[in-house]
N, CA, C and O atoms as CSV, one atom per row, in Angstrom:
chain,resi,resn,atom,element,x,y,z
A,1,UNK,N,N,-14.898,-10.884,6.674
A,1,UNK,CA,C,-13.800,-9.934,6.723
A,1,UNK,C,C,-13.546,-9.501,8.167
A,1,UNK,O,O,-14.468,-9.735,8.949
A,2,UNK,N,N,-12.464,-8.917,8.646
A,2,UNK,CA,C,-12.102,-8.978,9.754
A,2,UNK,C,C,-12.230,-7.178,10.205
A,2,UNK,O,O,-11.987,-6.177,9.531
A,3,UNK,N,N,-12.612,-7.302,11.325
A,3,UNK,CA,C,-12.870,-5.495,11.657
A,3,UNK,C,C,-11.353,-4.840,11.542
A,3,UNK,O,O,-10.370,-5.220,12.178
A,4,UNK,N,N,-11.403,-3.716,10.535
A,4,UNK,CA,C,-10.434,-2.976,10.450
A,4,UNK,C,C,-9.566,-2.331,11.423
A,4,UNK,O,O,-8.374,-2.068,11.265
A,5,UNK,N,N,-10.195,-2.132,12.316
A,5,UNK,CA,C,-9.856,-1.069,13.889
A,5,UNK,C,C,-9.016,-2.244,14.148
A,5,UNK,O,O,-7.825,-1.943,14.227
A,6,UNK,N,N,-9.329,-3.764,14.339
A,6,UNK,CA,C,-8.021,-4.308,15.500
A,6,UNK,C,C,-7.178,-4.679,14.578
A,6,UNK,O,O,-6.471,-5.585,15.018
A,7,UNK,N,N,-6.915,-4.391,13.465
A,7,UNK,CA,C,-5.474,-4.688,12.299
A,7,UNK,C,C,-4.233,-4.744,12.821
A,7,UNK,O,O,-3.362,-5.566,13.110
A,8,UNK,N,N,-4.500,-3.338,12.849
A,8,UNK,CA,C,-3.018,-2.792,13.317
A,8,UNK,C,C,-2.897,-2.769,14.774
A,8,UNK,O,O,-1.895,-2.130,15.094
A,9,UNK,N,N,-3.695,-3.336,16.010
A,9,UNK,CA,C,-3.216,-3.727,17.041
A,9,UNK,C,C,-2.408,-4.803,16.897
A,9,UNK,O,O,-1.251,-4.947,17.292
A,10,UNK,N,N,-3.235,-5.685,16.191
A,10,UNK,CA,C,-2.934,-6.893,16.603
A,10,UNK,C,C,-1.508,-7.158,15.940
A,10,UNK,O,O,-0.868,-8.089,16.429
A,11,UNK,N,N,-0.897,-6.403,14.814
A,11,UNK,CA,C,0.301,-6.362,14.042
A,11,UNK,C,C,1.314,-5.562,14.555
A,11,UNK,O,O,2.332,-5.910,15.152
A,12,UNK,N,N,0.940,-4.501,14.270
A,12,UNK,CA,C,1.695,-3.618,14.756
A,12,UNK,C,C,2.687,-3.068,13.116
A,12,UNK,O,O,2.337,-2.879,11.951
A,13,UNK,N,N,4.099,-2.972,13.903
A,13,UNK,CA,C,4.659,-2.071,12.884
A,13,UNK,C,C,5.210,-3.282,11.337
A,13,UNK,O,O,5.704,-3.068,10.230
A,14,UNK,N,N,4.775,-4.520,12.089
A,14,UNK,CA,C,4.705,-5.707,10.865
A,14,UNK,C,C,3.828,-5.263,9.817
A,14,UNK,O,O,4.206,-5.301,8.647
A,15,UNK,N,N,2.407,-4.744,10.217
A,15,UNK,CA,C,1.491,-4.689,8.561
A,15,UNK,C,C,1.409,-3.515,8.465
A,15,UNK,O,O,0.337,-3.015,8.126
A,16,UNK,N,N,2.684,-2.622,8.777
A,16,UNK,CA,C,2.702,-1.004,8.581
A,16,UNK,C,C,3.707,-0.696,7.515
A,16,UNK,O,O,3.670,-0.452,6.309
A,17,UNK,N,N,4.921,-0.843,8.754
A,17,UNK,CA,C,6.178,-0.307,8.161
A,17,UNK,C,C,6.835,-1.762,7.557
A,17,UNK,O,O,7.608,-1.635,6.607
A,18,UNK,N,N,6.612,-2.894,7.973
A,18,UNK,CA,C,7.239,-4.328,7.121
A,18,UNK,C,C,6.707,-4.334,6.302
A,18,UNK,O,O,7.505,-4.318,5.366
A,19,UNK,N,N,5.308,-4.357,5.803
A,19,UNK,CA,C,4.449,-4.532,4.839
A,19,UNK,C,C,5.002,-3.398,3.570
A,19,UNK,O,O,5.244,-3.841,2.447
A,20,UNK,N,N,5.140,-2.158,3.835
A,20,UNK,CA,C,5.750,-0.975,2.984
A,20,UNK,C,C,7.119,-1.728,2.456
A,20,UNK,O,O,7.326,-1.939,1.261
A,21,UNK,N,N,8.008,-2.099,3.494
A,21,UNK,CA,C,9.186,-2.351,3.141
A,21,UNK,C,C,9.309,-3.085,2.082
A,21,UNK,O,O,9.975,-2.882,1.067
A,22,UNK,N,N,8.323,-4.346,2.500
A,22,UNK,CA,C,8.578,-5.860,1.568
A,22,UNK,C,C,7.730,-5.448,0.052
A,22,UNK,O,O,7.928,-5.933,-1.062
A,23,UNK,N,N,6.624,-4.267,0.506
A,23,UNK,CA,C,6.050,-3.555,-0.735
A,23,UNK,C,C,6.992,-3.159,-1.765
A,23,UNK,O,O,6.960,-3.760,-2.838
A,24,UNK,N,N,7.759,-2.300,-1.591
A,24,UNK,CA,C,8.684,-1.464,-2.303
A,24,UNK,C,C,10.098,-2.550,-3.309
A,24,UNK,O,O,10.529,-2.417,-4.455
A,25,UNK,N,N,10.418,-3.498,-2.265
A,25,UNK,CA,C,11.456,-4.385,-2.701
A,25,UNK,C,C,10.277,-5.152,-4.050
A,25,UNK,O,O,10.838,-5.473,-5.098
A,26,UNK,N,N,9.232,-5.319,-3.983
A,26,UNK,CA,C,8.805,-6.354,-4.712
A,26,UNK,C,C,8.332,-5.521,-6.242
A,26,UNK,O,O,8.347,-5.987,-7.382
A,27,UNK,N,N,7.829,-3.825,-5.673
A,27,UNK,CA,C,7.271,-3.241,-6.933
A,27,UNK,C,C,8.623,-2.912,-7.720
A,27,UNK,O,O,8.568,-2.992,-8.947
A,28,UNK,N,N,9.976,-2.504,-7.049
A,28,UNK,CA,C,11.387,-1.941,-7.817
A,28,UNK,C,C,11.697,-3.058,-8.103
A,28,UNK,O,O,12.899,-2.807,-8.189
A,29,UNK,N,N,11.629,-4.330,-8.379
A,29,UNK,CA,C,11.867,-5.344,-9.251
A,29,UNK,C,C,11.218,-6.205,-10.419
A,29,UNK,O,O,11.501,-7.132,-11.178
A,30,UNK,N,N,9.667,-4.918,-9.954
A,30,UNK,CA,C,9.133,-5.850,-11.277
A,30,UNK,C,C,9.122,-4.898,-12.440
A,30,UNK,O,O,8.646,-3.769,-12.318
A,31,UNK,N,N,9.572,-5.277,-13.418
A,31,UNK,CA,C,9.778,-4.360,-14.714
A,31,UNK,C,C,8.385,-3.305,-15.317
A,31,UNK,O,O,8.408,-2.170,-15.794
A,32,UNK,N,N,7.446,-4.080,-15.097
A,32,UNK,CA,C,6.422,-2.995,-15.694
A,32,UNK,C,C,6.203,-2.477,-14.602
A,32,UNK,O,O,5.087,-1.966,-14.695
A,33,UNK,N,N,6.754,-2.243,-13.267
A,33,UNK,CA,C,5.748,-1.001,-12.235
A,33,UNK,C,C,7.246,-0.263,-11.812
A,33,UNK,O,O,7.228,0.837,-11.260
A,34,UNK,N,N,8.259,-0.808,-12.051
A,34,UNK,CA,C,10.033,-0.165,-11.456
A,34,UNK,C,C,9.962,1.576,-12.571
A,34,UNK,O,O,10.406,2.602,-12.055
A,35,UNK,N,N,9.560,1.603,-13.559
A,35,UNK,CA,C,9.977,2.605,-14.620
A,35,UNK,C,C,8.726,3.797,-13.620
A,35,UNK,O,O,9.342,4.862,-13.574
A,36,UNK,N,N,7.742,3.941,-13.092
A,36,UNK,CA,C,7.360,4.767,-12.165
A,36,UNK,C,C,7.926,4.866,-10.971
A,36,UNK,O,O,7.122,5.027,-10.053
A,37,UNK,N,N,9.113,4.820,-10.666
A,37,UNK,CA,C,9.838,4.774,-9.756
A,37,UNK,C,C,11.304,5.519,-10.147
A,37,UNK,O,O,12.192,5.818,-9.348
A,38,UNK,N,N,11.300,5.710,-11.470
A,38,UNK,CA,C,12.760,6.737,-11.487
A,38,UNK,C,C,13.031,7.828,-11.289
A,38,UNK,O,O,12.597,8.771,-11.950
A,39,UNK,N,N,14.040,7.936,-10.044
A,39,UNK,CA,C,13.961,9.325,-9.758
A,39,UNK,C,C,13.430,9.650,-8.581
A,39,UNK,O,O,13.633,10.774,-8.122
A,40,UNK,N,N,12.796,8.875,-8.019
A,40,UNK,CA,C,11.771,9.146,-6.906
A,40,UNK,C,C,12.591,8.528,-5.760
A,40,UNK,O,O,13.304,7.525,-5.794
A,41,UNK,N,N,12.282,9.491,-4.577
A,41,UNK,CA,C,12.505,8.878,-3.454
A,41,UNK,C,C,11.637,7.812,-2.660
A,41,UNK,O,O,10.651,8.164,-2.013
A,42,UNK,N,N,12.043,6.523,-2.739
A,42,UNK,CA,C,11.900,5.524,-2.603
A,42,UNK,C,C,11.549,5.459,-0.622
A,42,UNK,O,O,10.752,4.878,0.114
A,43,UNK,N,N,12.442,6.220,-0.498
A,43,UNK,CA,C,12.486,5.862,1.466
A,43,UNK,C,C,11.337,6.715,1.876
A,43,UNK,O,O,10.555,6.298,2.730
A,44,UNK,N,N,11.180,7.919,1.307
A,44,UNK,CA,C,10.128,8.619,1.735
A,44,UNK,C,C,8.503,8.242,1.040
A,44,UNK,O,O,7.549,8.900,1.455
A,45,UNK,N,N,8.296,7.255,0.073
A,45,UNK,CA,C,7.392,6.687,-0.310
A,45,UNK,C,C,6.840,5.652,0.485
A,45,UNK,O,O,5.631,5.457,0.615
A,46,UNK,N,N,7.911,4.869,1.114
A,46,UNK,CA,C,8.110,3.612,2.177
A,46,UNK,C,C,7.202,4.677,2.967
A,46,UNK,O,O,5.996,4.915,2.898
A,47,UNK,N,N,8.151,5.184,3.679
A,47,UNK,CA,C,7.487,5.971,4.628
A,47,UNK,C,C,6.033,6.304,4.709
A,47,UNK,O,O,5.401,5.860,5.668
A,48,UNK,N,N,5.438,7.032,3.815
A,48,UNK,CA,C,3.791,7.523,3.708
A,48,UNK,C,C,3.257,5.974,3.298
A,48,UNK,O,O,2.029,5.961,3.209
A,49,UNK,N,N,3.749,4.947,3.086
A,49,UNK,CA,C,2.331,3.464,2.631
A,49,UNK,C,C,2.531,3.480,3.739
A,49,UNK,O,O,1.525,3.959,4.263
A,50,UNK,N,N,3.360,3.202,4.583
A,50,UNK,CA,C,3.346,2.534,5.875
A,50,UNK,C,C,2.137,3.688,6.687
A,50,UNK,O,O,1.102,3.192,7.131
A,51,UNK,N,N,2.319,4.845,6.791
A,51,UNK,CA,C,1.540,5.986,7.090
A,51,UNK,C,C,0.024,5.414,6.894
A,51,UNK,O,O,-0.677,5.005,7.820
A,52,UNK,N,N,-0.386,5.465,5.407
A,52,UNK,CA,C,-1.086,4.988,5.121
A,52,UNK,C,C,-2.110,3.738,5.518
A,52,UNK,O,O,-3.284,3.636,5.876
A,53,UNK,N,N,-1.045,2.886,5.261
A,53,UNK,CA,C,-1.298,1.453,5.960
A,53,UNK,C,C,-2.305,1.409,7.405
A,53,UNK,O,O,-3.381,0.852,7.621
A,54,UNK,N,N,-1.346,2.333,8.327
A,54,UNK,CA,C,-1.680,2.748,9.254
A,54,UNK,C,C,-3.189,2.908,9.601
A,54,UNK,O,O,-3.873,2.199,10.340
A,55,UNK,N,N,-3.595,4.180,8.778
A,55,UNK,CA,C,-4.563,4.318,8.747
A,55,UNK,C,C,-5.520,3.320,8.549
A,55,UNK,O,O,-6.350,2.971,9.388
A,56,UNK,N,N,-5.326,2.660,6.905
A,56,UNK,CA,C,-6.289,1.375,6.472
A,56,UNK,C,C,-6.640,0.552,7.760
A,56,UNK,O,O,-7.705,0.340,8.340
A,57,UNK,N,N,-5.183,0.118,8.021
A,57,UNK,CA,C,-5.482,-1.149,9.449
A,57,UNK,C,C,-5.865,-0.863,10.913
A,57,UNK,O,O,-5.354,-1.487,11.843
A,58,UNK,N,N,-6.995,0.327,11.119
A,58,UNK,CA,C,-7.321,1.065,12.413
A,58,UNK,C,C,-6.796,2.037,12.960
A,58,UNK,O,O,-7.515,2.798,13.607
A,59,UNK,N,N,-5.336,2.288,12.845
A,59,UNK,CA,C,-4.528,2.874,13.425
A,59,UNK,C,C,-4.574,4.450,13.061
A,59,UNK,O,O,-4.735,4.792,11.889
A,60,UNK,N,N,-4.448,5.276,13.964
A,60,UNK,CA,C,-4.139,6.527,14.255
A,60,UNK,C,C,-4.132,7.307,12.646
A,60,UNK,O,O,-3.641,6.612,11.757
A,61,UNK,N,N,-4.623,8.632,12.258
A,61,UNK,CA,C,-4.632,8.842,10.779
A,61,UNK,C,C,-3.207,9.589,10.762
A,61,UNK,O,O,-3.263,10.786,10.478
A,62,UNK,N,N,-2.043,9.091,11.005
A,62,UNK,CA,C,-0.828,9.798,11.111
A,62,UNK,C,C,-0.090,10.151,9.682
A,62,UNK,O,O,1.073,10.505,9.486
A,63,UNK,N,N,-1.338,9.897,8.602
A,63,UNK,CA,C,-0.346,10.435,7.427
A,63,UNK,C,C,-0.552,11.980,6.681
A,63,UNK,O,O,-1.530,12.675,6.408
A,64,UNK,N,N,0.651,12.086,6.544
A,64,UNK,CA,C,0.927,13.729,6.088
A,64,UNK,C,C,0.976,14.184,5.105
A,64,UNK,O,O,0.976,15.382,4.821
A,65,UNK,N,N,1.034,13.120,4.311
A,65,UNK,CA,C,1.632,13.210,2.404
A,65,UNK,C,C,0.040,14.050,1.585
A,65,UNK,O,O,-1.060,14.263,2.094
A,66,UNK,N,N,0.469,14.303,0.404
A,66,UNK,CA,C,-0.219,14.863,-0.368
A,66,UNK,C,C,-1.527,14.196,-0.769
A,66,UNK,O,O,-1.197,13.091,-1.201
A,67,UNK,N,N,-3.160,14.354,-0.856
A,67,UNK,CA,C,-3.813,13.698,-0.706
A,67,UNK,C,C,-3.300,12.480,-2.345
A,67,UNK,O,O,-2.511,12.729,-3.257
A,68,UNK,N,N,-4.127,11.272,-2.109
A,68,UNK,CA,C,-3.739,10.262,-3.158
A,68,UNK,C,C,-3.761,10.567,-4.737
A,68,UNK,O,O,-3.049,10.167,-5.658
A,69,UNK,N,N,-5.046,11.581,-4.671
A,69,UNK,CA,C,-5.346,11.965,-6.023
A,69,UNK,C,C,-4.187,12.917,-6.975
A,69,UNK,O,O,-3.924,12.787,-8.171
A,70,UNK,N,N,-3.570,13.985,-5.894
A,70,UNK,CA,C,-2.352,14.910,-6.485
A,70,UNK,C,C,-1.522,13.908,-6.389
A,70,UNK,O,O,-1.351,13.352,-7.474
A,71,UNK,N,N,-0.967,13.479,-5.560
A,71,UNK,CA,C,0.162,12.384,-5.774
A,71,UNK,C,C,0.341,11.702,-6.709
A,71,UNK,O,O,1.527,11.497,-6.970
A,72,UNK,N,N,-0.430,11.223,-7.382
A,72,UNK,CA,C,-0.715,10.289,-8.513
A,72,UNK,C,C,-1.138,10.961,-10.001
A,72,UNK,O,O,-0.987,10.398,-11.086
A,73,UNK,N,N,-1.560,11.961,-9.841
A,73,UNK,CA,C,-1.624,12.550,-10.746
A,73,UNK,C,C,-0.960,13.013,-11.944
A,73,UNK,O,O,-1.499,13.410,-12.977
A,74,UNK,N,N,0.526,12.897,-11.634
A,74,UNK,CA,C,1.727,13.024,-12.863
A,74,UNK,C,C,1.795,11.996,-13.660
A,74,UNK,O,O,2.407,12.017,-14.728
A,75,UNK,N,N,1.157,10.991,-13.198
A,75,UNK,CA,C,1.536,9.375,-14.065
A,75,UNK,C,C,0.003,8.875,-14.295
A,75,UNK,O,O,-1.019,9.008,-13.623
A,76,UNK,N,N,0.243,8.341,-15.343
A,76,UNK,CA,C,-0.686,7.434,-16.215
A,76,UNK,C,C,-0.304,6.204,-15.005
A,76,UNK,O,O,0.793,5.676,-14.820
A,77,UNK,N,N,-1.305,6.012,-14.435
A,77,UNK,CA,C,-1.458,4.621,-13.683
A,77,UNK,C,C,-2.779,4.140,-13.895
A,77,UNK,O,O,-3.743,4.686,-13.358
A,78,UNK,N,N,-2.907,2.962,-14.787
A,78,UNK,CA,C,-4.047,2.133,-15.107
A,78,UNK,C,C,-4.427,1.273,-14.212
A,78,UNK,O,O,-3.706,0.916,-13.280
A,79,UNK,N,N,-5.983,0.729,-14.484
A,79,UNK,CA,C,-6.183,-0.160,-13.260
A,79,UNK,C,C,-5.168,-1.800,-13.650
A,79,UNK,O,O,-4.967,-2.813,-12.980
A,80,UNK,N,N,-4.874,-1.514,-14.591
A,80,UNK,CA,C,-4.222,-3.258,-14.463
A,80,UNK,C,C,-2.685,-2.795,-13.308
A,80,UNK,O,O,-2.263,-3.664,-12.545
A,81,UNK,N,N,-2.021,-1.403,-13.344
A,81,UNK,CA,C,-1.042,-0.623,-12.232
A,81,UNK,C,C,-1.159,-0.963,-10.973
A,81,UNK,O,O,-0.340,-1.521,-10.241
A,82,UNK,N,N,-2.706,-0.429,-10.665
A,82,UNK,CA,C,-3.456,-0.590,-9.607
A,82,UNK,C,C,-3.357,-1.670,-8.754
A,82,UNK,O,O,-3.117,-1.796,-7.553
A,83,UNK,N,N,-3.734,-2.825,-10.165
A,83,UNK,CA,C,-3.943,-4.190,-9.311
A,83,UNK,C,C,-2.680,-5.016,-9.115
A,83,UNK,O,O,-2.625,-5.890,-8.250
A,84,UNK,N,N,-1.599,-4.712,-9.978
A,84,UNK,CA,C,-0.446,-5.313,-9.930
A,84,UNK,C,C,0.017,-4.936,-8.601
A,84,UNK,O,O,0.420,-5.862,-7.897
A,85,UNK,N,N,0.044,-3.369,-7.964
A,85,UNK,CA,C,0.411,-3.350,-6.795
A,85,UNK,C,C,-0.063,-4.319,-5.525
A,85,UNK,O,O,0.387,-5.061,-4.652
A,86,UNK,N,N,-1.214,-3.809,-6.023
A,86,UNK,CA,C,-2.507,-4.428,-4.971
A,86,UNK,C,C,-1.866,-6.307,-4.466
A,86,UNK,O,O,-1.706,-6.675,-3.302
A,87,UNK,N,N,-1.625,-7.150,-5.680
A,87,UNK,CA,C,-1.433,-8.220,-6.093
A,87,UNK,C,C,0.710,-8.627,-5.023
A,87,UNK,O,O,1.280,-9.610,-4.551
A,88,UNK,N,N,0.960,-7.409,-5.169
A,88,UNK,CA,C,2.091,-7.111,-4.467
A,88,UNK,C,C,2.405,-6.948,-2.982
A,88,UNK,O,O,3.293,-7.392,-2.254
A,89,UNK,N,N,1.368,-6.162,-2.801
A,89,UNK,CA,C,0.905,-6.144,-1.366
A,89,UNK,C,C,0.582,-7.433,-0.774
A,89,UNK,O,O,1.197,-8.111,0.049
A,90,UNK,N,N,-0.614,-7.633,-1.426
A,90,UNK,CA,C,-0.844,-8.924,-1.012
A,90,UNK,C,C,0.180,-10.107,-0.520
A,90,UNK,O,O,0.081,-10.521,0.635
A,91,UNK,N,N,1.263,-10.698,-1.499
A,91,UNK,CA,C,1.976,-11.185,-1.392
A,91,UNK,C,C,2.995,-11.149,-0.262
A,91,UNK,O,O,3.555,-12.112,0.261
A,92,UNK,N,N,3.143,-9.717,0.043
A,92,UNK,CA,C,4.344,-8.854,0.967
A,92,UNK,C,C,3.458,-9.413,2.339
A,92,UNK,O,O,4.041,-10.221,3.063
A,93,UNK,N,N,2.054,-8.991,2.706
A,93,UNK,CA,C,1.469,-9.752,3.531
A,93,UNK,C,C,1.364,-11.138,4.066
A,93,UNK,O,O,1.630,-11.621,5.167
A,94,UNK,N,N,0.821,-11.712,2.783
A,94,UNK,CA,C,1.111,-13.183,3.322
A,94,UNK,C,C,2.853,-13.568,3.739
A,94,UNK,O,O,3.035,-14.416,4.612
A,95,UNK,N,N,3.938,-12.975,3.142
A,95,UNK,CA,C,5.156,-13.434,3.769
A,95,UNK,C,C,5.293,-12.889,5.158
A,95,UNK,O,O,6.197,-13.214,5.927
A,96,UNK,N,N,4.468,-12.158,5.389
A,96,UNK,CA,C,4.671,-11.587,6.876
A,96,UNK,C,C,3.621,-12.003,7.671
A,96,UNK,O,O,3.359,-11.502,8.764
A,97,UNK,N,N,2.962,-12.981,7.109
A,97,UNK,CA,C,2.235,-13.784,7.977
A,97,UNK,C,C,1.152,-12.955,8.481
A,97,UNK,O,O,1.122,-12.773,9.699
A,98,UNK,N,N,0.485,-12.557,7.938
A,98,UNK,CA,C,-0.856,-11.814,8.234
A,98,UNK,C,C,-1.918,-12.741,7.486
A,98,UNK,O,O,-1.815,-13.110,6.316
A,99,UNK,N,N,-2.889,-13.034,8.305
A,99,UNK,CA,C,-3.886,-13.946,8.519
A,99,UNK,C,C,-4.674,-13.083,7.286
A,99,UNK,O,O,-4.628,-11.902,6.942
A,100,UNK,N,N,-5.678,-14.675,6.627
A,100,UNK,CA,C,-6.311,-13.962,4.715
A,100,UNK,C,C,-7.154,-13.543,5.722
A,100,UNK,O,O,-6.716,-12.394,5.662
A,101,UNK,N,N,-7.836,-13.485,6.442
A,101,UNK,CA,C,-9.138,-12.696,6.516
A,101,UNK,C,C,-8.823,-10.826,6.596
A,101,UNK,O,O,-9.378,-9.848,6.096
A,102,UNK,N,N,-7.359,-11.085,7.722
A,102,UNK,CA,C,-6.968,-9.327,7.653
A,102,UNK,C,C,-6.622,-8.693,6.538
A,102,UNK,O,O,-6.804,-7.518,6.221
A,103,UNK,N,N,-5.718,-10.228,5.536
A,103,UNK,CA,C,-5.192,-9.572,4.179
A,103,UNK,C,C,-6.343,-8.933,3.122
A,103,UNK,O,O,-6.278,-8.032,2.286
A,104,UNK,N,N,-7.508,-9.897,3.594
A,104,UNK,CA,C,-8.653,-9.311,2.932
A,104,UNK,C,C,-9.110,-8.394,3.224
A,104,UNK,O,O,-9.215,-7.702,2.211
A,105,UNK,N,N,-9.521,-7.856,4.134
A,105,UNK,CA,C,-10.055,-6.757,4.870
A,105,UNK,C,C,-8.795,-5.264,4.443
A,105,UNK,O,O,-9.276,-4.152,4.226
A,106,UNK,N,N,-7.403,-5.460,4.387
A,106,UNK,CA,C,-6.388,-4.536,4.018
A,106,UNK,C,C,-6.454,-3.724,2.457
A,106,UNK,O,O,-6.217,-2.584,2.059
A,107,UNK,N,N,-6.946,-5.094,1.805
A,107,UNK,CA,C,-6.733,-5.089,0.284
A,107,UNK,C,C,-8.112,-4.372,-0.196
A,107,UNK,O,O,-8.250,-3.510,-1.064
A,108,UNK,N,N,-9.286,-5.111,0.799
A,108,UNK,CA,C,-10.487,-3.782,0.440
A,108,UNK,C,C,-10.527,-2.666,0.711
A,108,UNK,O,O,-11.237,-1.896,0.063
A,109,UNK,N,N,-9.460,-2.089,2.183
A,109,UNK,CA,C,-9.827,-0.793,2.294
A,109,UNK,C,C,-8.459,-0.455,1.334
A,109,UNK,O,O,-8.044,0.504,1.984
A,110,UNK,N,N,-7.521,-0.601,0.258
A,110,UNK,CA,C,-6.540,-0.268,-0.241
A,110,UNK,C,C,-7.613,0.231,-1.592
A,110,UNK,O,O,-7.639,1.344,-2.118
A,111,UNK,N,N,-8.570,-1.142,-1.983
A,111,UNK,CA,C,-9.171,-0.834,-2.639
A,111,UNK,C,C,-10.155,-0.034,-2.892
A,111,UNK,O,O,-10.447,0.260,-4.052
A,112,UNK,N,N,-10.648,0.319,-2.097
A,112,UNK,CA,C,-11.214,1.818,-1.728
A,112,UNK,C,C,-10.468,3.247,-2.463
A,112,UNK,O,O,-11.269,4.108,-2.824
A,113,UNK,N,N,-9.235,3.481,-2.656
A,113,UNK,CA,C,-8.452,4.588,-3.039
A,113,UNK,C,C,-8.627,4.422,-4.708
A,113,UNK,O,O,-8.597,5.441,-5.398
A,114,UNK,N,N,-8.781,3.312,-5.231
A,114,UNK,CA,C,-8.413,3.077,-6.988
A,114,UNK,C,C,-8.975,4.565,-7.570
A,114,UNK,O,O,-8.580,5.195,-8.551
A,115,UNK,N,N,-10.027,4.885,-6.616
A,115,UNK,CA,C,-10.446,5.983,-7.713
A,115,UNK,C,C,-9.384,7.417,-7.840
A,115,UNK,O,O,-9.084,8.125,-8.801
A,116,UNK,N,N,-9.020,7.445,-6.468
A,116,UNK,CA,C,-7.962,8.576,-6.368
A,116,UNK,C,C,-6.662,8.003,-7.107
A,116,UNK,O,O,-5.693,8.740,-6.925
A,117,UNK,N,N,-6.435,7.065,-7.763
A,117,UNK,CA,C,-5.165,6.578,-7.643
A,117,UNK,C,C,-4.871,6.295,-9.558
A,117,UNK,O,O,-3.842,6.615,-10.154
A,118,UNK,N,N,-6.318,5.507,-10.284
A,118,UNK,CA,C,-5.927,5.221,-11.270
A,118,UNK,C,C,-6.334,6.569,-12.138
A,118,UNK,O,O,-7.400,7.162,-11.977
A,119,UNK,N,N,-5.485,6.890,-12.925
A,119,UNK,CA,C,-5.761,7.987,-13.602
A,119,UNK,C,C,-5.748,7.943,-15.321
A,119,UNK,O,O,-6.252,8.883,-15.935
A,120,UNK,N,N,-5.246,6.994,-15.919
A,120,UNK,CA,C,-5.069,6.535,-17.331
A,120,UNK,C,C,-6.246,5.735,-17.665
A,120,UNK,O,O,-6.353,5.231,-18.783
């Protein structure tokens, strides 16, 4: 696995704010994860993964949002939720050309949160 700290040098706002972007387009089209998404502001969600991201991939802890556990807390999100994102991400990565060892290293520290995150 690849050291977390040089992630996000070596990327930059590609496995931050691209990675969020190509995130969001891929979860609002897939039918079982789009129906947790109604209603919600979408740009300001972009916003905090990329935040997030940030953090995961070395970078600066610049996020502001509500910790993961309240955030998530209104919705039944199961781990099969979890991994479908996860599985999403992933994908959004490899089109942006981020090398498997970083994608691996991203997806474990993402995976790190499941506990704050799955709640059903």
């Amino acid at each position: 696995m690849a050291d977390r700290k040089s992630i996000c040098i070596k990327y930059g706002s590609r496995v931050t704010a691209g990675a969020a972007e190509l995130l969001y387009y891929r979860i609002l089209a897939d039918p079982a994860l789009s129906p947790f998404f109604i209603d919600v502001d979408t740009d300001i969600l972009r916003e905090h993964t990329a935040d997030v991201l940030t953090v995961v991939t070395g970078g600066p802890n610049i996020y502001k949002g509500r910790n993961l556990a309240e955030a998530h807390a209104d919705y039944r999100i199961t781990r099969d939720d979890f991994l479908a994102v996860a599985a999403h991400l992933q994908a959004s990565l490899t089109e942006l050309q981020i090398e498997p060892a970083d994608i691996e290293t991203i997806l474990a520290a993402v995976g790190e949160t499941a506990d704050q995150i799955i709640n059903a």
